[in-house]
N, C-alpha and C positions, 0 to 999 in steps of 0.2 A: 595343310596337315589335318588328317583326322583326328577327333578327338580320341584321347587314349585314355584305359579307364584299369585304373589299380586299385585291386582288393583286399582287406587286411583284415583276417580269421587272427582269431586266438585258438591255444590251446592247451591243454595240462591243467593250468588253475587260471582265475579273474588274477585282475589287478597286476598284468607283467607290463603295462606301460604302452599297449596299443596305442594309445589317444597320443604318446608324448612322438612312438617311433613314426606316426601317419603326419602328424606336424612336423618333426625334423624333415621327414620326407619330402613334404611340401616345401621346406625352406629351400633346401639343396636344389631342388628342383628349379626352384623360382630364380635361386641364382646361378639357373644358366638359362635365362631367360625365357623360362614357361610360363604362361597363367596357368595358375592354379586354382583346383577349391576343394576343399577336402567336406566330406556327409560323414555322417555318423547314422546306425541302424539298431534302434534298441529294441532288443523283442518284446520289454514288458509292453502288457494292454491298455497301460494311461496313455491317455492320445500325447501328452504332454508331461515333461515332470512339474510342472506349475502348480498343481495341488497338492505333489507328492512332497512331506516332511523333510526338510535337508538332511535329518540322520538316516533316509530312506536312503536318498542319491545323492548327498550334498550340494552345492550351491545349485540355482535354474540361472542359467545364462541367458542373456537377453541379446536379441540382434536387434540392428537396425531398421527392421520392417516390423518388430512386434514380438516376434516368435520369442516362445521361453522353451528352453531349449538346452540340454545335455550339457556339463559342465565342461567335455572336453572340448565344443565348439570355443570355448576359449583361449583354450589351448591353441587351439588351429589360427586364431586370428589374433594371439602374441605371436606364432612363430613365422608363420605368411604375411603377416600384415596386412588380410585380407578379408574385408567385410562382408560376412555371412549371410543367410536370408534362409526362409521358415522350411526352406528345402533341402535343406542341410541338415537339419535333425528329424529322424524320420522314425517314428515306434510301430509297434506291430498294433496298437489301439488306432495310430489317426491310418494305417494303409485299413483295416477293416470297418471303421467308422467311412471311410471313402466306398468302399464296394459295397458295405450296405447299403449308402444312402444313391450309388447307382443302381441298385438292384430294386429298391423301392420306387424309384422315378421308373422305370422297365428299361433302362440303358442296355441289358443283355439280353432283350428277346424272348423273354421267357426261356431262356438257356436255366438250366442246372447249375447255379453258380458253386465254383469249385476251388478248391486252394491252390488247383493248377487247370487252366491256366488263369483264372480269374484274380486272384491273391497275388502270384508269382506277377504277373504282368503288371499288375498295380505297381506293385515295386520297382519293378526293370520302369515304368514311366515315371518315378522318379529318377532314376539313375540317368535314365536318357533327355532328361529335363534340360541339363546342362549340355547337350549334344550339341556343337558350331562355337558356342558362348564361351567354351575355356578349351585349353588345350587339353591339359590332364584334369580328370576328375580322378579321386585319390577316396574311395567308401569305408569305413570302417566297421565293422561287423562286431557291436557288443555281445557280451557274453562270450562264452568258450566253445568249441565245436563240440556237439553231442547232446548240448541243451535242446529240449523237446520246443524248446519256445522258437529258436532261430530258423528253426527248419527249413520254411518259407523263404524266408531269405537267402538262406546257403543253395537253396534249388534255382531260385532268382536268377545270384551273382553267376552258377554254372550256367544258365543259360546262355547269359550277356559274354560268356566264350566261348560257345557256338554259333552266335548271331553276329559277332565280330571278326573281323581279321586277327590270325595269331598274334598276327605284330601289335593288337591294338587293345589288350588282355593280358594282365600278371596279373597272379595270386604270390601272397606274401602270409607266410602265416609266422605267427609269433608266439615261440614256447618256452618253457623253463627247461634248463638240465639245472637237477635238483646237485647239490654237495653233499657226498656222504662223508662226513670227517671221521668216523670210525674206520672206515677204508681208505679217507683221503684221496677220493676222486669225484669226477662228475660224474652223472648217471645217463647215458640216452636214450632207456628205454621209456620215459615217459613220454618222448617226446616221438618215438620210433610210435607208439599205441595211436599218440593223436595225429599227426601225420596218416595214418593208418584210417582211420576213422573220416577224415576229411576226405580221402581220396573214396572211401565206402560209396560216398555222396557223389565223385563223379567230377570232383577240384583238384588237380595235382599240383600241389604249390610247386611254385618256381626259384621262391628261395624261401630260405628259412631264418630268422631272427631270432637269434638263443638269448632268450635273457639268462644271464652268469655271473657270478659273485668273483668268478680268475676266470682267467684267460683259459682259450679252451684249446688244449693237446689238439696238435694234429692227425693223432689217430683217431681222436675221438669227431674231429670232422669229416672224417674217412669212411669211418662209421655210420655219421650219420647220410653222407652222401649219398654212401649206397644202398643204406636202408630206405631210407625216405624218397630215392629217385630225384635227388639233385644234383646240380652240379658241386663240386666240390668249393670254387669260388664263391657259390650264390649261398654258403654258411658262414654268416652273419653275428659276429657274435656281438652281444648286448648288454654292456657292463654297467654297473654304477659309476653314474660320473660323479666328478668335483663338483659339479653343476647344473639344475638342470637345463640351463639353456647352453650347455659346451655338449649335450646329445648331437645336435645334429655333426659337428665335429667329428666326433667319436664314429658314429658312424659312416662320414665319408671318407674317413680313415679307414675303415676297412669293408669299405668299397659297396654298400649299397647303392646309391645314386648311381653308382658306373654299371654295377648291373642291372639297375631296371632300364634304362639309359638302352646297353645293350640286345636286351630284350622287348620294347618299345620301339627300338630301332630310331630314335633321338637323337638328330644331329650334333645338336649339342651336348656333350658329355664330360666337355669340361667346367670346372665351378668356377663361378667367379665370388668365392668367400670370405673376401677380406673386411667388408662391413658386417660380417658376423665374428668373427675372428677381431676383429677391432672392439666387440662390442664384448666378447671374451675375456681380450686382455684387460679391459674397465675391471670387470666385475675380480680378478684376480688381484688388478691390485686396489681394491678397494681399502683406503687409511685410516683409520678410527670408525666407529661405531657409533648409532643410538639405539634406545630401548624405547620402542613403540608398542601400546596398551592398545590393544583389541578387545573393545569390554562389550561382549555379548554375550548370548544366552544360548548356541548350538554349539557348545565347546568340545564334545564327547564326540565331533566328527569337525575336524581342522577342513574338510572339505568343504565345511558350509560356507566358509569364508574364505573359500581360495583367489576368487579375483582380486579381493581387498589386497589379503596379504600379499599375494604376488606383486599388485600397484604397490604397495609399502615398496619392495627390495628394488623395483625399479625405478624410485622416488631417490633410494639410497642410491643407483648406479648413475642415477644424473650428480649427484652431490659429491661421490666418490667417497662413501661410506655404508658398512655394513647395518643392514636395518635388522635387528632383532627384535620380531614378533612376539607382545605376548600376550596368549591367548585366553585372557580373565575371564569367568562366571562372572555376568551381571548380578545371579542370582548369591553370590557370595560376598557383594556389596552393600555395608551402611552405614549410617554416619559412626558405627564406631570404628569400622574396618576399613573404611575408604584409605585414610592416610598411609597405614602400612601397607596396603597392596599396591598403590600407587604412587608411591613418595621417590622412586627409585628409575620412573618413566621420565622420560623427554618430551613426549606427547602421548595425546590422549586422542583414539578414537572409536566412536560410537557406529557401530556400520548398520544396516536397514535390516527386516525383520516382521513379523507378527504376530499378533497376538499379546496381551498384558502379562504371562512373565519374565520374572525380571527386569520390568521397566524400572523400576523404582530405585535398584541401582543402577540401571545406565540414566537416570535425573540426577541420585548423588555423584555418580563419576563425574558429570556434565558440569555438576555446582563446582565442585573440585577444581577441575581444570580452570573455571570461570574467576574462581574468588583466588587464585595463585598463579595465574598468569601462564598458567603452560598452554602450549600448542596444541589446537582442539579440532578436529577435521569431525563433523557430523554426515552423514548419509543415508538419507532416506527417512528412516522412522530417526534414527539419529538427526537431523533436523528435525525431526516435531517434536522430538521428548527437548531441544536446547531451548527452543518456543518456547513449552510447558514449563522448562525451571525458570526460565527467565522469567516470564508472566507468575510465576508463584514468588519468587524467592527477591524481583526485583522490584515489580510492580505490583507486589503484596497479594494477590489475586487466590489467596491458599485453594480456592479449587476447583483454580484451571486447570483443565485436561484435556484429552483427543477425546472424541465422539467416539473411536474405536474402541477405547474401551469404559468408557463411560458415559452411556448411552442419553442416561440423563443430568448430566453435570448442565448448571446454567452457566456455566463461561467455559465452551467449547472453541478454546484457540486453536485447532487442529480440528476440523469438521470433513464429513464426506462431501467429493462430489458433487454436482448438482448431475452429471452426466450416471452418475455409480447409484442413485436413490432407486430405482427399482431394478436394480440388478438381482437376480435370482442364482445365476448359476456362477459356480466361483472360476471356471476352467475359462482361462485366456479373455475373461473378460475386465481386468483394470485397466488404467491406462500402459501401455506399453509401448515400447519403440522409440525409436529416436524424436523429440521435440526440439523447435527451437526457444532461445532464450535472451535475451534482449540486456545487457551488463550495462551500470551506470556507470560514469565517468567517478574519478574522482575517489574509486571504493579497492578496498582489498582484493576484490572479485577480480578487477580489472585491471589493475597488477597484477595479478596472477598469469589472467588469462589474455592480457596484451592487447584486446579488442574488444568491439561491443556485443558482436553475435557469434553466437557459438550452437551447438546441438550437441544433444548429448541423449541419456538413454533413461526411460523412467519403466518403474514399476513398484505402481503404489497403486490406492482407492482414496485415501483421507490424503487433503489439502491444510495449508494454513489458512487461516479463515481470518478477511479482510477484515472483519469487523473488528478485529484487537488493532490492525497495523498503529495505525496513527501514536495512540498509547505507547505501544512496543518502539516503534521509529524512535519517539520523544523520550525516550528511558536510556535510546543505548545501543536496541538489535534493530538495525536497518537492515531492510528488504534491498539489498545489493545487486539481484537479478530477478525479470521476470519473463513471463510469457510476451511476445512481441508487442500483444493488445494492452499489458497489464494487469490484467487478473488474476495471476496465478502466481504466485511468489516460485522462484525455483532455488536464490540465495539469500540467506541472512547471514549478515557478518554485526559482531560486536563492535563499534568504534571506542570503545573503552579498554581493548583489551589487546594486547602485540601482535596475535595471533588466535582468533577465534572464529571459524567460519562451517559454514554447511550447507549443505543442499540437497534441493529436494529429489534431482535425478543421480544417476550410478556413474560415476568418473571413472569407476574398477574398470567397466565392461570396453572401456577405447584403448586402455591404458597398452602400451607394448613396454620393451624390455630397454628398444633405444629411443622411444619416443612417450617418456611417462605422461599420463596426464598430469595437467597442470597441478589441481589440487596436491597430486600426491608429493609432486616433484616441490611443491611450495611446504605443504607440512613437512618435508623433512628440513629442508634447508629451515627453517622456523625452528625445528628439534634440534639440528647442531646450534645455532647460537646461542636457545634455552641452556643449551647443555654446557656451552662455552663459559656459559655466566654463573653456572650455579657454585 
């Protein structure tokens, strides 16, 4: 079979759920036995969002080869369960950063380099990267059609269905019909303009996916059928679910998978969805609840912390309980406020992060959970600030700190690098990617995690710094996992405390919906018994 390649525009306004409809897509798909891999195509000019502010584009997702990378690739590798790579997230910075740096080597001859075909092709050789290696590639096209930034792109994906077989080419684009409750109906002309505007370009989607708040009148699919030049089946409609992982459901309920299937020309067209549908029924009857403390510092965009929180509910779906996230200001923590904003939590977690504000209440969160026995998951800069309190607040050390931000403190228990010491340029250069990690016997870690080697996914610059261990070991916080050689601390867990552990790489970024990471799936189960006892 050729590889077949589906395209996903937006249009009307951002934010209608492209990222979640391209993942459900890909589930449905995979359960009628496809390989799948879903791209993502962002037009801004940062080669990467890795330097860009979370409240720009919230959380930078990390894959397994390194890439930091659009937060919907996470999306794609909870609902596929399939492990992404730096070709998957693709901006209109790292496709022109590529054509300049062949245009300066003379790769084109001294050609005229031009946005078509020079840009355009750069692009289609990502698309075609994955050509023999997967069945379906599944692209999704950030932003909305019309935006001056995607252009290139939307000229691209029309190529890649000229230079294909029909059979082997669907566009899908994804719109709002707005609700007028004054008139008490939906609208289809927003959706009738951007359809209109996509085709301007020379892409005549093949079906249409209405995002809708009701159910959408048959006339008004009628409507848009014939205005839009679809088929009348291939309108989609695109509701709010109970859940977001009961999308893909909802949708092959009314019949996407069967029409791309159709159109693809895919043998396979029936689902085999009963371990999604099983994994459904979990989350519906989920029985009692905890209140899990998310104490960071990008609270004014819940997106920065979307892997976290998502591991949080799928920690609850292994336990068979609701996990409610709460999303605390570090910077609205201290010792006088700590108790009252946290007295009401089950557990307590610190998730990774930059830069010195708001450390100071994620150190008193940190003491909190320590000196009262709650369940305390650290991650990332969340292990170096649990370092820092314990080394201040156990081993008397008032001023230990991270190198990061205190440049000149003389008890630097968290230090850079020796690899990060003349690092100049901040884009894609910490450590990143998946590493291995070496669990002792004998330790919480290893309970948790049932074995001794594991990998997992880092992105950080500053390490704990060996030279406190021994002190630290002798107090209390044992170094529970490390790099295979030993150099590199990756777990500390407290042996004084029921439930106190952290690390130095991201657990979020593996975690799926039926197969939680460990860490998570053990912090809750730790939060229903705190909570049993209180």
């Amino acid at each position: 079979m050729s590889t077949k390649y589906i395209f996903i525009t937006g249009g009307v306004v951002s934010g209608l759920g492209k990222g979640i409809t391209a993942s459900s897509l890909g589930r449905l798909l995979k359960n009628r036995g496809y390989s799948v891999v879903n791209q993502k195509f962002d037009p801004y000019i940062n080669v990467d969002p890795g330097t860009m502010s979370p409240y720009e584009h919230g959380e930078v997702f990390v894959t397994d080869d390194g890439a930091e990378t659009d937060l919907d690739l996470g999306h794609y590798e909870r609902f596929t369960d399939v492990n992404l790579n730096a070709n998957c997230s693709v901006s209109s910075g790292k496709i022109y950063q590529s054509v300049i740096n062949k245009e300066r080597r003379g790769d084109y001859l001294g050609k005229t380099v031009q946005v078509i075909p020079h840009v355009t092709n750069e692009i289609k050789e990502n698309i075609y990267s994955f050509e023999g290696k997967t069945d379906i590639v599944i692209t999704e096209l950030g932003g909305t059609i019309g935006d001056i930034e995607s252009l290139a792109f939307v000229e691209a994906i029309r190529q890649v269905g000229l230079e294909k077989e029909p059979e082997d080419v669907i566009y899908i684009h994804v719109t709002l019909l707005p609700y007028i409750s004054g008139s008490n109906e939906l609208k289809s002309k927003p959706t009738q303009h951007s359809v209109k505007e996509l085709q301007s370009y020379g892409i005549k989607p093949d079906i249409l996916v209405c995002r809708t708040e009701t159910e959408i009148p048959n006339e008004i699919k009628q409507k848009l059928a014939l205005f839009c030049n679809v088929k009348l089946e291939n309108v989609i409609p695109n509701l709010t679910a109970e859940n977001l992982y009961a999308v893909p459901l909802m949708l092959e309920k009314h019949g996407l998978a069967r029409a791309v299937c159709k159109k693809l020309k895919l043998e396979n067209s029936e689902p085999q969805n009963e371990e999604w549908e099983k994994l459904i029924e979990t989350i519906r009857n989920l029985k009692g609840e905890v209140n899990i403390a998310l104490v960071g510092k990008y609270m004014q965009l819940q997106d920065s912390y979307l892997s976290v929180a998502e591991s949080l509910r799928h920690g609850g779906f292994a336990n068979g309980v609701k996990v409610n996230v709460g999303f605390i200001d570090s910077e609205k923590i201290d010792e006088n406020t700590v108790h009252d904003i946290l007295k009401d939590y089950d557990g307590i977690l610190v998730p990774g992060g930059f830069g010195n504000r708001g450390i100071d209440g994620k150190i008193t969160a940190i003491k909190y959970a320590r000196e009262n026995n709650i369940p305390f998951l650290g991650i990332c800069l969340g292990m170096q600030m649990a370092v820092v309190e314990f080394a201040r607040n156990v081993l008397g050390i008032k001023d230990a700190d991270s190198a990061e931000f205190s440049e000149n403190t003389l008890n630097p228990v968290i230090h850079i690098m020796e690899t990060q010491k003349n690092v100049t340029e901040k884009g894609g250069t910490m450590r990143l990617g998946s590493y291995p990690c070496t669990i002792k016997k004998d330790t919480l870690a290893y309970k948790i995690y049932g074995k001794e080697n594991i990998d997992e996914r880092h992105r950080h610059r500053f390490e704990y710094n060996n030279d406190y261990k021994e002190k630290l070991e002798n107090a209390g916080l044992i170094a529970s996992g490390t790099s295979p050689d030993g150099t590199l601390v990756e777990i500390v867990e407290n042996i004084n405390h029921p439930f106190f552990i952290a690390s130095q790489f991201h657990p979020e970024f593996k975690s799926r919906p039926d197969r939680p990471a460990p860490l998570f799936k053990a912090l809750i189960e730790a939060a229903k018994e705190y909570k049993s006892k209180r």
